[in-house]
C-alpha positions as CSV (number, residue, x, y, z in Angstrom):
1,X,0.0,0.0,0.0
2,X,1.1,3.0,-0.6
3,X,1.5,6.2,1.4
4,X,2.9,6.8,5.3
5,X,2.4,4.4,8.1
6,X,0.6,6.4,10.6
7,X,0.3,4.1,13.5
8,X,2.9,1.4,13.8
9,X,2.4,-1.6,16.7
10,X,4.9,-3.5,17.3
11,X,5.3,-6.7,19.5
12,X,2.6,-5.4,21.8
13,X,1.2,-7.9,24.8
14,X,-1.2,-6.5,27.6
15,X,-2.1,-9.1,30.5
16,X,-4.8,-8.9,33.0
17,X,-4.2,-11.3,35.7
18,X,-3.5,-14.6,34.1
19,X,-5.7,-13.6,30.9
20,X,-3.2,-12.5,28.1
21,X,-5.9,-10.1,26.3
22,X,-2.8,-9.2,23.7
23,X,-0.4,-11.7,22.7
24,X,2.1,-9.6,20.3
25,X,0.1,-7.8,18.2
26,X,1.9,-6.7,15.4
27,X,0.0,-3.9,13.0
28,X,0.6,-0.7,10.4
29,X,-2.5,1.8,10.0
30,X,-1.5,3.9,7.0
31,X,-2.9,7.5,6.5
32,X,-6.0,8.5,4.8
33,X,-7.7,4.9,5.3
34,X,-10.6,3.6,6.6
35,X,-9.3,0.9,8.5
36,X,-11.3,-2.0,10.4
37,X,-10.3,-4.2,13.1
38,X,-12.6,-7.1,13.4
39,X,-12.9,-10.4,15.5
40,X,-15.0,-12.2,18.1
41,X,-16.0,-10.4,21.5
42,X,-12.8,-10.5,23.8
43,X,-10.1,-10.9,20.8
44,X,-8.8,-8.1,22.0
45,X,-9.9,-4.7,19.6
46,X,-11.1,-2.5,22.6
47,X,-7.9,-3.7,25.0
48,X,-5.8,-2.4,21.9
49,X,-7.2,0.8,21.2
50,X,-7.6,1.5,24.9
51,X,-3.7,1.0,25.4
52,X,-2.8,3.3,21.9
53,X,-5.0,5.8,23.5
54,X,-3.1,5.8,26.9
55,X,-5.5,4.0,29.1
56,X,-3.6,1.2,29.7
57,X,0.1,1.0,29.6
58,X,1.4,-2.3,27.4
59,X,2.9,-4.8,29.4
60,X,5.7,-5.7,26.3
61,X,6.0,-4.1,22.9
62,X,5.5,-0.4,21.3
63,X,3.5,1.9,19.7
64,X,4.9,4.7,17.1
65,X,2.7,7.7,15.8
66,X,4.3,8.9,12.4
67,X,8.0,7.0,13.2
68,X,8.0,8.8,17.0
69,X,7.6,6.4,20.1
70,X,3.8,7.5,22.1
71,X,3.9,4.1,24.5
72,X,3.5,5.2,28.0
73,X,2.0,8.5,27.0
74,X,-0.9,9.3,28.7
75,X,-4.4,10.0,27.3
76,X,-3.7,13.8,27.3
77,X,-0.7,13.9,25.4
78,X,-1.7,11.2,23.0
79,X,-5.1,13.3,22.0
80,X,-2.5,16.3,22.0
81,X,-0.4,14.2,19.4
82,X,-3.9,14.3,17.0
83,X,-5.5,10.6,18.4
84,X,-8.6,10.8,19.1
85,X,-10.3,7.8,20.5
86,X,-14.4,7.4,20.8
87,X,-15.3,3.9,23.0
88,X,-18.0,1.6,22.9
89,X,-19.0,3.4,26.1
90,X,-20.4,6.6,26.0
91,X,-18.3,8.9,28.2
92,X,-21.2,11.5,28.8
93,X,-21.9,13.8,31.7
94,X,-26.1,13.8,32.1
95,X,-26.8,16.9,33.7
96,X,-24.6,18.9,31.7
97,X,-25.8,20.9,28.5
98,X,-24.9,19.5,25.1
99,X,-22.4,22.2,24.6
100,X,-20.5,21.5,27.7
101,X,-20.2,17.8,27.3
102,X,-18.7,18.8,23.6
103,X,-16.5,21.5,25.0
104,X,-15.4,18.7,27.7
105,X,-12.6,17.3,25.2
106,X,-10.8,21.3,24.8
107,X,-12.6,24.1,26.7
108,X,-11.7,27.7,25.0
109,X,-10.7,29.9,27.7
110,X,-9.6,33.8,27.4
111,X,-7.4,34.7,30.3
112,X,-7.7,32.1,32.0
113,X,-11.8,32.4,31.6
114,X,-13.8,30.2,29.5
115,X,-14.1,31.4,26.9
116,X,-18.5,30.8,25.8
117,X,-18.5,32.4,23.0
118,X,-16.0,31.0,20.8
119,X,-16.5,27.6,22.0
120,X,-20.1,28.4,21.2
121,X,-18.8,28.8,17.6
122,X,-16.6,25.8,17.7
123,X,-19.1,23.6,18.6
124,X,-21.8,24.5,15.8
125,X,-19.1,24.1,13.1
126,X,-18.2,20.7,14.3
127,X,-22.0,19.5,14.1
128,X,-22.8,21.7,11.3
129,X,-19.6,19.1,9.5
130,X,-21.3,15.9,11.3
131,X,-24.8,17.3,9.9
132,X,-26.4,17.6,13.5
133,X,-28.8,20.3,14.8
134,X,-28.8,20.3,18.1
135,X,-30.3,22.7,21.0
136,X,-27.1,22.8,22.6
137,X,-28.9,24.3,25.7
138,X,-30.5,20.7,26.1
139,X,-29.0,18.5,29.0
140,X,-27.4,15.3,27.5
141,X,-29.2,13.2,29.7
142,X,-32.2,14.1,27.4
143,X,-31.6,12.8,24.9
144,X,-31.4,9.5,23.0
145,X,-28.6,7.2,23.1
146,X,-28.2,7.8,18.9
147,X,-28.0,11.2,19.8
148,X,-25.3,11.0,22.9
149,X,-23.5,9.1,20.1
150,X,-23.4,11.8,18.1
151,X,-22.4,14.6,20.8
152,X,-19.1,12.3,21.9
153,X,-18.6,12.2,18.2
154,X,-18.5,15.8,17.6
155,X,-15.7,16.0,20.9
156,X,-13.8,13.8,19.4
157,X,-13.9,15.7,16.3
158,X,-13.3,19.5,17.7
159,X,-9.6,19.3,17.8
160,X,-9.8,18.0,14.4
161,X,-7.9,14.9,14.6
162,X,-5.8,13.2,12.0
163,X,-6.4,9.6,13.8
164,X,-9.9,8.9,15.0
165,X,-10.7,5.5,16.8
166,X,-14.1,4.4,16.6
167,X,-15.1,1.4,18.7
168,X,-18.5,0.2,18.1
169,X,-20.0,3.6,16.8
170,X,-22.9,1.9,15.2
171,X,-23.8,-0.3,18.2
172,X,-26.2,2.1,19.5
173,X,-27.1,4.0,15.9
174,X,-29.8,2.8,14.1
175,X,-30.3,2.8,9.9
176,X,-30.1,6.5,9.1
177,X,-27.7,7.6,11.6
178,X,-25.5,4.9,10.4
179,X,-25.5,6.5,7.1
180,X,-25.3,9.8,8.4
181,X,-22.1,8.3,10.3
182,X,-20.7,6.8,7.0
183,X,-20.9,10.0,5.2
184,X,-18.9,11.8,7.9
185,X,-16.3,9.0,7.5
186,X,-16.0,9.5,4.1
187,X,-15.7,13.4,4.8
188,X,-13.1,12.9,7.0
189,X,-10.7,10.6,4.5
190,X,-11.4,13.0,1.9
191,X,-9.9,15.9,4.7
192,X,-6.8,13.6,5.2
193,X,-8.2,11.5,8.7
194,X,-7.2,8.1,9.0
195,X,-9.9,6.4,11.0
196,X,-9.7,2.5,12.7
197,X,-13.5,1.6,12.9
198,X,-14.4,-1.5,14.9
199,X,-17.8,-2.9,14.2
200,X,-19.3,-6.4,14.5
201,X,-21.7,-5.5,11.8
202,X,-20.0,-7.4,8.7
203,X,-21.9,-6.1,5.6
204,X,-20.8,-1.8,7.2
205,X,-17.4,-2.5,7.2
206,X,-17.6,-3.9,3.3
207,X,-19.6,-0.2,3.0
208,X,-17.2,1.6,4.3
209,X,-13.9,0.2,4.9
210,X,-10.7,0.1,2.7
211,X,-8.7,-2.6,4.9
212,X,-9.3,-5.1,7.5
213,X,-7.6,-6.6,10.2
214,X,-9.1,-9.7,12.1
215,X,-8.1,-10.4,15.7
216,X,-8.7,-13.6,17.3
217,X,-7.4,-14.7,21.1
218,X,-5.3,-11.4,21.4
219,X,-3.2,-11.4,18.0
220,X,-4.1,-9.9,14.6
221,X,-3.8,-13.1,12.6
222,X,-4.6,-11.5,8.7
223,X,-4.6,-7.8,7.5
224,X,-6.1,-7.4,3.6
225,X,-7.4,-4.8,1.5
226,X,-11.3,-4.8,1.9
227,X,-12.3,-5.9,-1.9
228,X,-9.5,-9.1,-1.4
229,X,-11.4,-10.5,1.6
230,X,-14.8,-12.6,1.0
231,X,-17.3,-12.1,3.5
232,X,-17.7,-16.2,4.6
233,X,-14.1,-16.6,4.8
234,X,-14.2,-13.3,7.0
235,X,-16.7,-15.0,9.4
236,X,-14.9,-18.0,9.5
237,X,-11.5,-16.7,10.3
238,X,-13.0,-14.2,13.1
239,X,-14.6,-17.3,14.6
240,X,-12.1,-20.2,14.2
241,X,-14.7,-22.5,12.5
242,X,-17.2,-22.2,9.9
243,X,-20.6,-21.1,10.9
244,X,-23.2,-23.6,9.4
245,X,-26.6,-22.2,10.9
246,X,-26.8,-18.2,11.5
247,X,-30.3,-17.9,12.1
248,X,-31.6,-21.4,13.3
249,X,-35.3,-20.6,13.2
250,X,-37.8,-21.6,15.4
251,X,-40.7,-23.9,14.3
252,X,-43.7,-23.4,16.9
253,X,-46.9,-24.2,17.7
254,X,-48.2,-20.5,18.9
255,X,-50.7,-20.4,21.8
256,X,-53.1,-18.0,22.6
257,X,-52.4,-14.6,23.5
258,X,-49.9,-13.4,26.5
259,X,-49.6,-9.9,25.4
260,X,-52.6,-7.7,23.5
261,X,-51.6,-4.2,23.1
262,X,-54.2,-1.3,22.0
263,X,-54.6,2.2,21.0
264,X,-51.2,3.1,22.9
265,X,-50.3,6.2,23.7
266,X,-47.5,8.3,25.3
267,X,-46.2,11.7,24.0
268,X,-45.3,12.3,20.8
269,X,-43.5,8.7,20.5
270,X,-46.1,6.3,20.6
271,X,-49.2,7.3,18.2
272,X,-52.1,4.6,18.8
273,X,-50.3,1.4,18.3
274,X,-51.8,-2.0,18.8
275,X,-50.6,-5.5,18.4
276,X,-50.6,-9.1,20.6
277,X,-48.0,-11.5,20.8
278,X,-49.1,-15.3,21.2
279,X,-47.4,-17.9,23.1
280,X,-44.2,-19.2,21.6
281,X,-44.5,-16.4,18.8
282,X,-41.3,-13.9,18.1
283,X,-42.5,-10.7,17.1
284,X,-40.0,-7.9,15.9
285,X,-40.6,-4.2,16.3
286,X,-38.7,-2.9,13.4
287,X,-38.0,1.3,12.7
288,X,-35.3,3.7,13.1
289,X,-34.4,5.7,16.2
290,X,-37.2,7.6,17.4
291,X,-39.6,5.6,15.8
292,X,-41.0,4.1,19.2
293,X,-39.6,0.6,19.7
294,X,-38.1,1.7,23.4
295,X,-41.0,3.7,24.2
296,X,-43.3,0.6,23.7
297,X,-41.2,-2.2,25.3
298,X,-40.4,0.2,28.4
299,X,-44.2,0.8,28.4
300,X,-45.4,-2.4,28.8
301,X,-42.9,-3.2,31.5
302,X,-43.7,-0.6,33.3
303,X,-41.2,1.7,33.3
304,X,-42.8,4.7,31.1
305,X,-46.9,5.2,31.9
306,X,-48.3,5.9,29.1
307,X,-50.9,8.7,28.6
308,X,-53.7,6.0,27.2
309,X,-54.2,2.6,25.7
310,X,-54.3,-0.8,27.5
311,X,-52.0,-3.3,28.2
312,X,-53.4,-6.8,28.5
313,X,-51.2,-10.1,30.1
314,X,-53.5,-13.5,29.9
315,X,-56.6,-10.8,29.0
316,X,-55.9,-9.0,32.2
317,X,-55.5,-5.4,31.8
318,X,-52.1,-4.1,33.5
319,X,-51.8,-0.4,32.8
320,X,-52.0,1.9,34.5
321,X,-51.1,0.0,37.5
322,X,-48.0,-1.9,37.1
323,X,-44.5,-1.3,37.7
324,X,-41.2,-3.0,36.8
325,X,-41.5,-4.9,40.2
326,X,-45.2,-6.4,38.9
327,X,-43.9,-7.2,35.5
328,X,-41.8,-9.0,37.1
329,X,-43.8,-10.7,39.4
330,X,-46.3,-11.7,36.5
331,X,-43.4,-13.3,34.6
332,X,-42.2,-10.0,31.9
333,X,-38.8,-10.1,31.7
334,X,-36.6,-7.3,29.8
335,X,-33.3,-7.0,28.7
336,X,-33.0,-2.8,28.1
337,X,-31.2,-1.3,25.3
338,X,-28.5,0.2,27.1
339,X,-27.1,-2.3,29.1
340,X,-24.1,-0.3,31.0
341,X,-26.3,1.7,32.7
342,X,-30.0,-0.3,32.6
343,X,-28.9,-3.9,32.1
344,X,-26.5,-4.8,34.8
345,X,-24.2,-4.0,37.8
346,X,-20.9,-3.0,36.1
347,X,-18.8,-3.6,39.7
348,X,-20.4,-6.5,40.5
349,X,-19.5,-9.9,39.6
350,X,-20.5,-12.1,37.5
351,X,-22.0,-14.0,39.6
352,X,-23.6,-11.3,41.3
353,X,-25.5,-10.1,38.2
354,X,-26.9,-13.8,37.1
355,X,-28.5,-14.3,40.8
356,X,-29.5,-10.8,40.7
357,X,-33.7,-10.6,39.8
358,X,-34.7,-13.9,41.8
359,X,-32.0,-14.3,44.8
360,X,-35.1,-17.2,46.6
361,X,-33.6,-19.7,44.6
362,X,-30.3,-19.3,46.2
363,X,-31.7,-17.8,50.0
364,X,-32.9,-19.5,52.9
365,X,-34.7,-17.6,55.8
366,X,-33.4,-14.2,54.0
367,X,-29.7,-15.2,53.8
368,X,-28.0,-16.2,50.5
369,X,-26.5,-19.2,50.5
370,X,-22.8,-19.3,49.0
371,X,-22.7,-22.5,47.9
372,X,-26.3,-22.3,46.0
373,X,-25.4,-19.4,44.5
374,X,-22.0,-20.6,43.0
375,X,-23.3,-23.7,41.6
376,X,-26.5,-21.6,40.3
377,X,-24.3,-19.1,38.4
378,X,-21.3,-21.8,37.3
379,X,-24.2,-23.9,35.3
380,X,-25.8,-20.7,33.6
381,X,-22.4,-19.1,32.7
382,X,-21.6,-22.7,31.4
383,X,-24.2,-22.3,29.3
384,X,-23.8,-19.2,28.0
385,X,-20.4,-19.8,27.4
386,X,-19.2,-16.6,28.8
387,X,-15.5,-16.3,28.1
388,X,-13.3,-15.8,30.0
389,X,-15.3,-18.7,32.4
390,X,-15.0,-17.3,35.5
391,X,-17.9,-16.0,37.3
392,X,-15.8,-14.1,39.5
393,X,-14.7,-11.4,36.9
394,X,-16.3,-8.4,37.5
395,X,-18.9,-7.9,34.6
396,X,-17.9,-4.6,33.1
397,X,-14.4,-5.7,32.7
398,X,-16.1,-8.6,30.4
399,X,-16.3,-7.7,26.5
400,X,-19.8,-6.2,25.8
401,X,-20.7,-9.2,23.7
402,X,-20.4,-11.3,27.1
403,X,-21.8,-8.6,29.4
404,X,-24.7,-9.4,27.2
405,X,-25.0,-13.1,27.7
406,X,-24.7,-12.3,31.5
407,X,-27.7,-10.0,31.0
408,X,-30.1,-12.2,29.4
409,X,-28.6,-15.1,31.4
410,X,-30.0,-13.7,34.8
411,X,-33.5,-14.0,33.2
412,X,-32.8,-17.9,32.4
413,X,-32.8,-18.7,36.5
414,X,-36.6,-18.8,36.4
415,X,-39.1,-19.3,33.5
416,X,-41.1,-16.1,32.3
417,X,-43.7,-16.1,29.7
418,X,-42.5,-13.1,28.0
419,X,-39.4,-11.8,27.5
420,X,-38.9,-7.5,26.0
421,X,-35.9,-7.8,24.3
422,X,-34.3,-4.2,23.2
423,X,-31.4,-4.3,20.2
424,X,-30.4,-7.6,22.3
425,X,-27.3,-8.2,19.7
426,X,-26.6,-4.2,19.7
427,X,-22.1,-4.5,20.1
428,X,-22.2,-8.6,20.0
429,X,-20.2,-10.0,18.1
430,X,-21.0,-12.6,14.8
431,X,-20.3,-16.0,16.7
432,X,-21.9,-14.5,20.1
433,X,-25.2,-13.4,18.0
434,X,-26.0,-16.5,16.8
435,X,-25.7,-18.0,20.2
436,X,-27.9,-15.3,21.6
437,X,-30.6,-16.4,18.8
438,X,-31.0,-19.9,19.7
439,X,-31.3,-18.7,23.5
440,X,-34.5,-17.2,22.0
441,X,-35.4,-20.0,19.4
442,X,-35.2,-22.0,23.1
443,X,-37.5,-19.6,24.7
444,X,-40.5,-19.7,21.7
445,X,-39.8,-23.5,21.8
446,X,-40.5,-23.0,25.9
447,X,-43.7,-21.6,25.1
448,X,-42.5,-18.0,25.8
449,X,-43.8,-15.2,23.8
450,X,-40.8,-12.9,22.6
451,X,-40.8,-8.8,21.9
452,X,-38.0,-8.1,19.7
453,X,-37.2,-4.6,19.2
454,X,-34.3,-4.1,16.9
455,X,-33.0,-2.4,14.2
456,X,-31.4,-5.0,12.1
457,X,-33.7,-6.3,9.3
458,X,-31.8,-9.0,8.8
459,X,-32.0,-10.2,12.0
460,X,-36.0,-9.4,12.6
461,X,-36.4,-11.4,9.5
462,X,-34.1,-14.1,10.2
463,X,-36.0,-14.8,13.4
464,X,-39.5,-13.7,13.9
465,X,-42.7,-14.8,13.4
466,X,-44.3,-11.8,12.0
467,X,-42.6,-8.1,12.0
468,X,-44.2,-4.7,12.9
469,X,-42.7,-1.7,11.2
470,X,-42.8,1.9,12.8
471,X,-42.3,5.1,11.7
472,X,-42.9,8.1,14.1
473,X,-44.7,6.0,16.9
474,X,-47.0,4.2,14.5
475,X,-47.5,1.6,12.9
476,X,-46.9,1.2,8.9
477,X,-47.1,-2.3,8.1
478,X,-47.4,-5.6,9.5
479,X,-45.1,-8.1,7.2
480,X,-44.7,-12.1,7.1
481,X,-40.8,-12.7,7.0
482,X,-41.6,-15.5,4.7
483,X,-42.4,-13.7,2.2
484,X,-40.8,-9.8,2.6
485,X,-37.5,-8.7,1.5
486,X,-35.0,-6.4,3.5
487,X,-35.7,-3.4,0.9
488,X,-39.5,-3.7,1.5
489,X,-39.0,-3.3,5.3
490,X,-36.2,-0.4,4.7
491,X,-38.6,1.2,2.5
492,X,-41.4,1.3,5.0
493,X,-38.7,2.3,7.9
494,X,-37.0,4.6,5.7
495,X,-40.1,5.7,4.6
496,X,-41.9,9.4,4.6
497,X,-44.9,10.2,5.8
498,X,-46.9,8.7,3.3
499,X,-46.5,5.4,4.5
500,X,-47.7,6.1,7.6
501,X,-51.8,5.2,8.3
């Protein structure tokens, strides 16, 4: 390839205990690429980037920025060196405005006085080059996660960078701000920024990426030029083994019904919407961000109250008197969209977070019993095969494809009849996915009914009994995944107003 090496790794080995999470990785990211780094949850991308950006110091080897020697540095001085790294988890401050959280990254001061005005300006030309309007009055707590994506975007972009990391930017994005991220990508190459994108969504990175790199067990085995790698050999060299069954589909019997939604209502994001679900039935809730899919799931578990509508379990009306705790109680489990902050206990353990909801099965006369507990959590991480196996590890030290398992695991202890699942494979890797799908082709085959909510069509079809697309809290279209295409859903999703009802 031609052009300068930008970022050279050489012989680099990070350890954790007695987990090696780097075993000599050995890499060149030249300038002006796109450049992806791919694997399996744990191979070791995030561990990587997290020691080039200064956050963790490498226990062997070296990193060079343009020929000069950054390992050690700390994060400071490698974003003052132009590197500008944006993780998987959103560093955001809630209860600050939009424009302070962007400001965070450089605040302009003027004798010693920060400086509003010009950062002010700053600010609105970075998001006028992302193509984001924003009220930057508005507290960041506010709004969505696609739209915190965006704001730790634009602070990584301020400083104009000419190396920007970003780890799992998608995850959390759905169809049209993934464009809208793509587009600045392209912006930014044609500007001279190199950028290393980490994604476990296969078909973006042949989108958008010039080069790839996949890492497996802490090593970059292969690096190729995007158009020279074919997508099954890709899959298969990220996992170790061929995949034979991606999406192994559920043939059920459906009950009657467990959930009947009608005429719901909350705000301006859910706008009359009625469905059921039937025992033992998957149903997807398709759309982009803002189109309702949260609103809906979080509604029927209790957590929003919506202004009107009903909410029927077994034919017995729940809303407006249920709560999280009920749902529970009446056998709803849900596994939230954002799992850092909603889904688990990031300082606990592993452990801690599978015996979490229903600690009777491991207590006796209100004190839990260690050994119960243990052997609960050893036989469910067993089967969930949480790596690395250890249920000891504190869970947000885990990859956040097996923070995931973890999450949906501690719903497994007990049997519910219906489970909310919100963008479930949202960060999770290819192999890790299709485990996570026959944990729910095992629920429908339980007799559970399953709430999908997702943003991946592929997936939705792949899976589900019958899909509902939404656009702007409604519904569009009801579609059989035997018989729809992805562009037919996209179209309806991507939609205007005239296919809305």
């Amino acid at each position: 390839m031609t052009g300068n090496i930008v970022i050279k790794i050489r012989g680099v080995k990070k350890y954790f205990g007695a987990t090696k999470a780097l075993d000599g990785v050995d890499l060149e990211i030249y300038e002006n690429e796109v450049h992806a780094i791919v694997g399996s949850n744990g191979a070791g991308k995030s561990t990587l980037m997290k020691t080039l950006g200064g956050e963790y110091v490498p226990d062997e080897g070296k990193f060079y920025y343009l020929d000069e020697d950054i390992t050690g540095l700390t994060p400071f001085q490698i974003q003052k060196k132009g590197i500008q790294i944006v993780h998987q988890v959103l560093n955001i401050v809630d209860s600050m405005s939009i424009l302070e959280n962007i400001l965070l990254a450089s605040p302009p001061t003027k004798n010693v006085v920060l400086d509003w005005k010009e950062g002010k300006a700053k600010v609105k030309e970075v998001l006028e080059f992302i193509g984001i309007d924003f009220d930057l009055s508005k507290t960041v707590g506010s709004l969505s996660i696609s739209e915190q994506q965006f704001v730790v975007l634009a602070r990584a972009l301020i400083n104009k960078p000419k190396v920007l990391v970003l780890d799992e930017p998608n995850s959390k994005i759905g169809l049209e701000e993934t464009e809208k991220l793509f587009a600045v990508i392209r912006k930014l190459k044609a500007h001279g920024t190199t950028t290393i994108y980490i994604s476990h969504r296969i078909e973006e990175i042949y989108q958008v990426c010039d080069k790839i790199s996949v890492f497996r067990d802490g090593k970059c085995i292969d690096t190729r030029a995007t158009k020279d790698f074919p997508q099954d050999e890709l899959v298969t060299m990220m996992l170790g083994k061929k995949l034979d069954v991606f999406f192994p589909k559920a043939n059920v019997e459906t009950g009657t019904e467990i959930l009947k939604v009608v005429n719901l209502k909350f705000k301006d994001k859910i706008n009359g919407v009625s469905f059921y679900v039937k025992y033992g039935e998957i149903v997807s809730l398709v759309g982009a961000v803002g189109a309702g899919k949260t609103e809906i799931v979080n509604s029927i578990y209790g957590i929003l109250r919506p202004d009107s509508g009903d909410i029927l379990i077994d034919n017995n009306t729940v809303f407006p008197n249920h709560s999280p705790r009920k749902a529970i109680k009446i056998g709803i489990a849900l596994v939230p969209e954002d799992r850092a902050t909603q889904g688990m206990i990031g300082e606990y353990t592993v452990k801690n977070n599978l015996t979490a909801i229903n600690m009777k099965n491991i207590s006796k006369n209100s004190f839990i019993q260690l050994k119960k507990e243990v052997k609960l959590a050893q036989e469910l991480n067993d089967k969930l095969s949480v790596t690395p196996n250890d249920i000891n590890y504190i869970i947000q030290s885990l990859s956040g494809g097996n923070q995931q398992k973890v999450i949906i695991g501690k719903w497994l202890v007990d049997p519910y009849k219906l489970y909310l699942l919100d963008e479930v494979t949202a960060g999770v890797d290819i192999g890790a996915k299709s485990e996570i799908y026959q944990l729910l082709g095992d629920l429908a085959r339980g007799g559970a009914g399953v709430v999908l909510a997702t943003s991946d069509i592929e997936e939705a079809i792949g899976l589900s009994d019958k899909i509902i697309i939404l656009f702007k809290g409604k519904i569009v279209r009801e579609v059989d995944p035997k018989v729809t295409t992805k562009d037919e859903i996209l179209s309806y999703i991507m939609g205007a107003e005239k296919y809305a009802q």
